[in-house]
ZALO-212386 format. One record per residue (C-alpha): residue in three letters; x, y negated, z. Coordinates in pm, whole numbers, plus 50000, padded with zeros to 5 digits. Example, Ala and Ser with C-alpha at 12.3 -4.5 7.8 and 13.67 -1.06 7.14 Angstrom:
BEGIN
ala512305045050780;ser513675010650714;
% end
This chain:
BEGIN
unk498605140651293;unk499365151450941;unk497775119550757;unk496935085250795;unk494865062750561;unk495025025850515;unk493675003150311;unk496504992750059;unk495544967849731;unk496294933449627;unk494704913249929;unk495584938650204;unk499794952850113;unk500534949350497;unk501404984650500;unk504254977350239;unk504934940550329;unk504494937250685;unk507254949350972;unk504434952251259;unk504464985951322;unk507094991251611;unk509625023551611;unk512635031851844;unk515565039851570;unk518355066351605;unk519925044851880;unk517155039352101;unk516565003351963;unk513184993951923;unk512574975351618;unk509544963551382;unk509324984451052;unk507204991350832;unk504305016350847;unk506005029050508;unk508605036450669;unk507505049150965;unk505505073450838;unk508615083650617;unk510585090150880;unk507735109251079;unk506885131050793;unk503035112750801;unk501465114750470;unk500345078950386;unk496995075150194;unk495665043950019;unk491755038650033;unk490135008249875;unk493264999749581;unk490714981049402;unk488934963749658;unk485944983249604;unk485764970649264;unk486234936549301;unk489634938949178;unk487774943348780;unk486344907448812;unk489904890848794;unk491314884548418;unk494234898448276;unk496144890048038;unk496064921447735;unk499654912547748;unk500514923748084;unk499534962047980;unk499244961547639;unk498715000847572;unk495955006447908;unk492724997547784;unk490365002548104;unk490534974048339;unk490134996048683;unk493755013648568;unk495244978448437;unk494724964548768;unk496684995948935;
% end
């Protein structure tokens, strides 16, 4: 397995949040980590599907302050 794809965006950052995923480390311990990690340590490429919640990300206000120079709302939201 070369890849794995999760859904990673404002509602769902388990993948970057979450220890669940459990791993044995160097020593043999088994711990919880995260699947960040795990698949950094694997050499898995990690791919996010759904960052904007399939849109519905666009429907929440922003503030023009918070990125003053991005003008589309899809790629403020990122």
């Amino acid at each position: 397995m070369r890849f794995v794809q999760v859904p990673i965006n404002i509602i769902m950052p388990e993948a970057f949040v979450e220890p669940w995923q459990v791993m044995a480390d160097k020593e043999g311990v088994e711990r919880n980590k995260l699947l960040v990690a795990c698949c950094s340590e694997m050499e898995i490429n990690l791919v996010s599907s759904q960052p904007l919640l399939q849109g519905m990300t666009a429907n929440i206000p922003l503030s023009k302050m918070a990125v003053p120079k991005i003008y589309n709302l899809a790629s403020r939201h990122l």
